[in-house]
N, C-alpha and C positions, 0 to 999 in steps of 0.2 A: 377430536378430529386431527388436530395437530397440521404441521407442516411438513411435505415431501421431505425425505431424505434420503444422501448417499451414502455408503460407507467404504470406506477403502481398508479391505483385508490386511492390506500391506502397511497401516499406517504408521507400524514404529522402523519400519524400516525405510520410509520414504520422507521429503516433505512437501509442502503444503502443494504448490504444482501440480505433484500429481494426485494430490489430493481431491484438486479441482476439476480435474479433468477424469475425473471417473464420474462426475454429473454431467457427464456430456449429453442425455438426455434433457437433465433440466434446463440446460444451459440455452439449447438449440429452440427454447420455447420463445414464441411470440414477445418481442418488446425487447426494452434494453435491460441488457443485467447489470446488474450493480453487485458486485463483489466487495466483503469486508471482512479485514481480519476478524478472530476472532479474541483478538485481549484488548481491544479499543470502543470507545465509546465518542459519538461525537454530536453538537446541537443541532438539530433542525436546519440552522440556517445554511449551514457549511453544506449537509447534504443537499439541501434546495440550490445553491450555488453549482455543484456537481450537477444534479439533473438538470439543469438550466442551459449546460454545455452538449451543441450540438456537434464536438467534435467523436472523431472515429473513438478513440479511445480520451477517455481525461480522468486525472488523476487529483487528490483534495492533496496542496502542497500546504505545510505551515510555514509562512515566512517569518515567523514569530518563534519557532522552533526552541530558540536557545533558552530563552526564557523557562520552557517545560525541560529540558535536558538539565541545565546548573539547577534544577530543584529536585533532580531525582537521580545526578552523579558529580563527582566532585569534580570530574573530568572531563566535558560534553563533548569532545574529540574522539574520547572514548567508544561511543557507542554510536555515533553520527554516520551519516554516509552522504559518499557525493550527490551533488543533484545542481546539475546545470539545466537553465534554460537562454532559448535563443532571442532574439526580438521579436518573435514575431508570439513568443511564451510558449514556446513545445521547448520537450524536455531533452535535450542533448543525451545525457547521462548519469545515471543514478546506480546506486548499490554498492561501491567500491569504496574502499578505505582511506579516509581523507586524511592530507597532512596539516593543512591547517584551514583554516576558515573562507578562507579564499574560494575554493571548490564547493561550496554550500550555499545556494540562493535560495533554500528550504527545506525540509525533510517530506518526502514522501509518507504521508500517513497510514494506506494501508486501508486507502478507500478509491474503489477505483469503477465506470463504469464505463461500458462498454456500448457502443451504437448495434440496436436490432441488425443492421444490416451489416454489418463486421463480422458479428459474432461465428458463422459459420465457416470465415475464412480464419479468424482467431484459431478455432477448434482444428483445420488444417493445418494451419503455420504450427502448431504444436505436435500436429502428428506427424508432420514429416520433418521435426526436427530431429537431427544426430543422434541416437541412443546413445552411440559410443564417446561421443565429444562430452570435454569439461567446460562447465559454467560457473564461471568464476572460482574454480577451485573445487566445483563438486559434479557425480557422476549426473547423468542425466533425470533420475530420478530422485536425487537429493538437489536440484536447484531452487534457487530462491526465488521467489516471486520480482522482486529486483532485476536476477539475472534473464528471466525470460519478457519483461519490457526492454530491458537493453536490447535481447535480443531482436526483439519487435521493429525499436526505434532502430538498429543497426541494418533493416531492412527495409528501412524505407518508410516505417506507420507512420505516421504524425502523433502522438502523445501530448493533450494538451497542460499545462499543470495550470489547473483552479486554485487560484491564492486566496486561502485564509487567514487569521491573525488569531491563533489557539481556537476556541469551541472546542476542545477533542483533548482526550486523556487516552495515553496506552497503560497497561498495567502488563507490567514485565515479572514482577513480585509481591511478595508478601508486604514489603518495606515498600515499592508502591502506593498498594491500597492504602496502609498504614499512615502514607505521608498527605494524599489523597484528605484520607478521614477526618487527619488533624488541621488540614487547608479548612476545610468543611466546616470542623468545629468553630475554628477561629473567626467563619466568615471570612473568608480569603479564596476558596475554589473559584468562585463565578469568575476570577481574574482569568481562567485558564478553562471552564469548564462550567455550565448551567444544570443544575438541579432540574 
């Protein structure tokens, strides 16, 4: 039987964005959707945390972040991205290229869900956004999932971020998995990640 699917004809020439938004059928279905990358893995409990948040939109933040980034680059500036949050824990700002650590109160994971009742205005805010305008450096249908929560939050959403302490691996590469396996072998993943 399997599970519904979309597929976007476009997809080596676009990314994920509009990727998502060609399930605009599925999308517009009954309840809250819950959106996740797909090269991340995460525990039970971190997603129970996300569905437990009755805001418009909330996002699984790891405040532990650095921890999984120094074990999978030598550099974790390198591949990090901004993400501010306010007092009241909604997310300022994320996706843009940090200068140092400062600008980082977590990383965005890549698990994000959305309020039933949002959702229809979500799928507007994105249709009638700019074709012609750049998001962060890229055309309308090359933006990033990053870039179109900014966009969100720069309009007003509220963006809650749910703070976790790791539960969750992304796999970027081969050397990933690989580092992954050998955490694994050694009895050392559950620090970062549950079986």
């Amino acid at each position: 039987m399997g599970y519904p699917t979309t597929r976007n004809p476009r997809y080596n020439e676009t990314n994920m964005v509009s990727t998502l938004f060609r399930a605009v059928d599925f999308m517009a279905r009954t309840g809250d959707l819950i959106i996740s990358y797909g090269d991340i893995v995460y525990n039970d409990d971190n997603l129970q945390k996300l569905l437990s948040c009755d805001d418009e939109i909330a996002l699984m933040i790891d405040k532990n972040w650095r921890d999984l980034w120094a074990l999978r680059l030598e550099n974790p500036l390198d591949d990090a991205e901004t993400l501010l949050i306010d007092g009241a824990g909604y997310v300022t700002e994320l996706g843009k290229k940090p200068d140092d650590y400062d600008t980082i109160q977590g990383q965005y994971t890549g698990l994000i869900k959305i309020r039933a009742d949002k959702i229809n205005d979500l799928i507007r805010f994105y249709q009638r956004l700019d074709r012609g305008a750049r998001y962060d450096g890229k055309d309308f249908d090359n933006m990033y999932m990053t870039s179109f929560l900014q966009a969100l939050i720069d309009a007003g959403w509220k963006v809650k971020a749910v703070m976790v302490e790791n539960g969750w691996l992304e796999i970027d590469s081969v050397g990933d998995l690989q580092q992954y396996e050998l955490l694994a072998h050694q009895g050392k993943l559950a620090r970062f990640y549950t079986v």
